[in-house]
N, C-alpha and C positions, 0 to 999 in steps of 0.2 A: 504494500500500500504506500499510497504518498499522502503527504497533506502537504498544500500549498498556503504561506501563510507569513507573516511576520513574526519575529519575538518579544518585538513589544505591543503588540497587537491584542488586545484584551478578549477578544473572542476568539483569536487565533490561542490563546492560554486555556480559555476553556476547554475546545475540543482538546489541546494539549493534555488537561489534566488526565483526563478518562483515558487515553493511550497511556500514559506515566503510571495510574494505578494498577494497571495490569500488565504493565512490560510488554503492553501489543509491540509485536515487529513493525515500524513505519519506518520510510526515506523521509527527511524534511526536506523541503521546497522552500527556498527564503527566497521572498521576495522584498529584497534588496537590491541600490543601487548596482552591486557587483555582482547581482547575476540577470544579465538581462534578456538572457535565452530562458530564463525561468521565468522572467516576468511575461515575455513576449507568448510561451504559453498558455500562463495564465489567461493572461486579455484572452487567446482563442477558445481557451475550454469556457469562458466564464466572462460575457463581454460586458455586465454589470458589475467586476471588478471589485468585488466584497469579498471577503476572505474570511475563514479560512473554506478551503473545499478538501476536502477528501478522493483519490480517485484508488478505487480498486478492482483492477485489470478494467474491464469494458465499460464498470458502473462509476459516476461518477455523484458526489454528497454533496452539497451547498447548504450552509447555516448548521452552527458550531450546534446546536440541538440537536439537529436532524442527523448529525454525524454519528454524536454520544450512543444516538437508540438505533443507528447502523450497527454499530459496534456489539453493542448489547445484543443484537440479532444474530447479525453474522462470525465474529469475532469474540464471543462471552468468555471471560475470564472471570477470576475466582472472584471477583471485585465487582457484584451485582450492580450499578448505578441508576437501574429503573426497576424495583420488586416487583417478583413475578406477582405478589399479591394485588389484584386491579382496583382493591380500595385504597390500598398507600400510596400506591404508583398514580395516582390522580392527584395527592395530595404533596407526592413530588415534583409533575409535571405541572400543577398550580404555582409551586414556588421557584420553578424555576423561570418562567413566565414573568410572576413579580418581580425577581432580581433581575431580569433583561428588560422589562418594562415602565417599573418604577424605580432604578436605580440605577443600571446602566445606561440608558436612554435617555435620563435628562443630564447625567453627567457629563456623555459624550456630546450630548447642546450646546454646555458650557463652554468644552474645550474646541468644536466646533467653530465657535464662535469666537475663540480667542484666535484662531488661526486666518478669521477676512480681517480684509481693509477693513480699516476703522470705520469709514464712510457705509459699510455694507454691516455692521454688527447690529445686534438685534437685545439693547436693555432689555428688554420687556421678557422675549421668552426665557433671557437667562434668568431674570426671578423668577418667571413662572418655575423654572427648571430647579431652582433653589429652594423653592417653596415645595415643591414636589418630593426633593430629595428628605429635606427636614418631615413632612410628614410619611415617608417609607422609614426613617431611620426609626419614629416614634414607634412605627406599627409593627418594625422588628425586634425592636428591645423587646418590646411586650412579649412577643413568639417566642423571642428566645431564651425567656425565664424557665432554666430547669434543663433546658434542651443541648447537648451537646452538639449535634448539627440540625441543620435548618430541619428536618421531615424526621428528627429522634436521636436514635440511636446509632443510625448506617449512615457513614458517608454515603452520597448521592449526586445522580445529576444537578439535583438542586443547588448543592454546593460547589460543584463544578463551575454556576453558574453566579454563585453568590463570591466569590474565592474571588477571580479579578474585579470584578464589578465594586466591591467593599472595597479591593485595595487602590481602584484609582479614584474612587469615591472620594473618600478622605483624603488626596490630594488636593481633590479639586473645590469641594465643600464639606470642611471637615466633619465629623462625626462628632456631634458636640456631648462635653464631657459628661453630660448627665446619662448616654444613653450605654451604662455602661458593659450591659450584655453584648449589644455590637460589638465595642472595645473587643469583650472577650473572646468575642466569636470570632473576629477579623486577626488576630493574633492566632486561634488556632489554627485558621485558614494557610497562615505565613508559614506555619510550623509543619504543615502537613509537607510532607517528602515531595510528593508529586507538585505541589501549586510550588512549590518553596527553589525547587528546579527550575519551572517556568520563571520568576524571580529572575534569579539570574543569568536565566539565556537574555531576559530583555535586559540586565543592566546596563550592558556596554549603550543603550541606545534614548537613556534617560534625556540626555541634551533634547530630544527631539519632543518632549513634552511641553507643549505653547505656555504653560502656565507655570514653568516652572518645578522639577522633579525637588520636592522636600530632603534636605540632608537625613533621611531616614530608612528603615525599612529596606 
């Protein structure tokens, strides 16, 4: 298998993670300025140019979700990341929805937006986006009273999904100090072998964060 992807690419981490906990066999595809017979692929398998994809042999994946529950099908290792049980596995593909939707999504707004001309940025939906963020962090401290990951007691896609999405979160609009289960959830996230890898493939490439990569983490 390939995956086609960046390393500091936050959803290219995700589908990362779920290959990392199970030691699946994959080639990385960096698409970087230094491989540009890799990039020039990509544009033709994938001309809407979002990353990461997945190809293996003839079949080809798009959107780091849809990849995780490829893998989970065809590739299962001992590292379940969507329970076979279809009442849990509802309750993980809800949270991981949340985390791409109420937390990655307005984050990536912000930095979005930090990267136009000044003349093209957009005040408005960055506080929307801000407002959005503080009210997902509120609604996860709560969730995460008692909970070692986001759907219990198994790591999951959920937190495949929650894992970058928290950590560039709190770069961009921090995690404010009351919420402090976040804190601890986001800390264990850093700690886990697989996301904590993904970490450092992207470090070399922190300069390239519009808003400034925090002396941290």
């Amino acid at each position: 298998m390939q995956v086609f992807g960046h390393p500091f690419s936050s959803y290219t981490q995700k589908a990362l993670i779920a290959l990392y906990e199970n030691n699946t066999p994959f080639e990385f595809m960096p698409l970087t300025p230094e491989h540009p017979d890799i990039q020039a692929e990509f544009a033709q398998r994938w001309p809407i140019q979002r990353f990461p994809i997945l190809v293996d042999g003839a079949r080809q994946v798009m959107e780091a979700t849809s990849i995780i529950e490829y893998l989970d099908v065809h590739h299962p290792g001992s590292a379940r990341l969507i329970p076979a049980d279809a009442g849990k596995a509802i309750e993980v593909r809800m949270l991981d929805r949340l985390f791409d939707n109420y937390i990655h999504t307005p984050q990536q707004k912000i930095v979005f937006n930090a990267l136009r001309q000044e003349t093209d940025r957009d005040p408005y939906g960055v506080g929307e986006a801000r407002r959005i963020l503080d009210t997902a962090y509120a609604w996860l401290d709560r969730h995460m009273a008692g909970r070692e990951w986001a759907a219990g007691e198994a790591f999951s896609l959920a937190d495949c999904a929650a894992a970058p999405a928290l950590f560039y979160a709190d770069w961009t609009h921090p995690i404010g100090e009351p919420f402090r289960n976040v804190h601890a959830y986001r800390t264990r996230l850093l700690a886990r072998p697989s996301f904590a890898r993904c970490v450092e493939g992207g470090r070399p490439y922190r300069r390239l964060f519009p808003l400034g990569a925090p002396d941290r983490d």
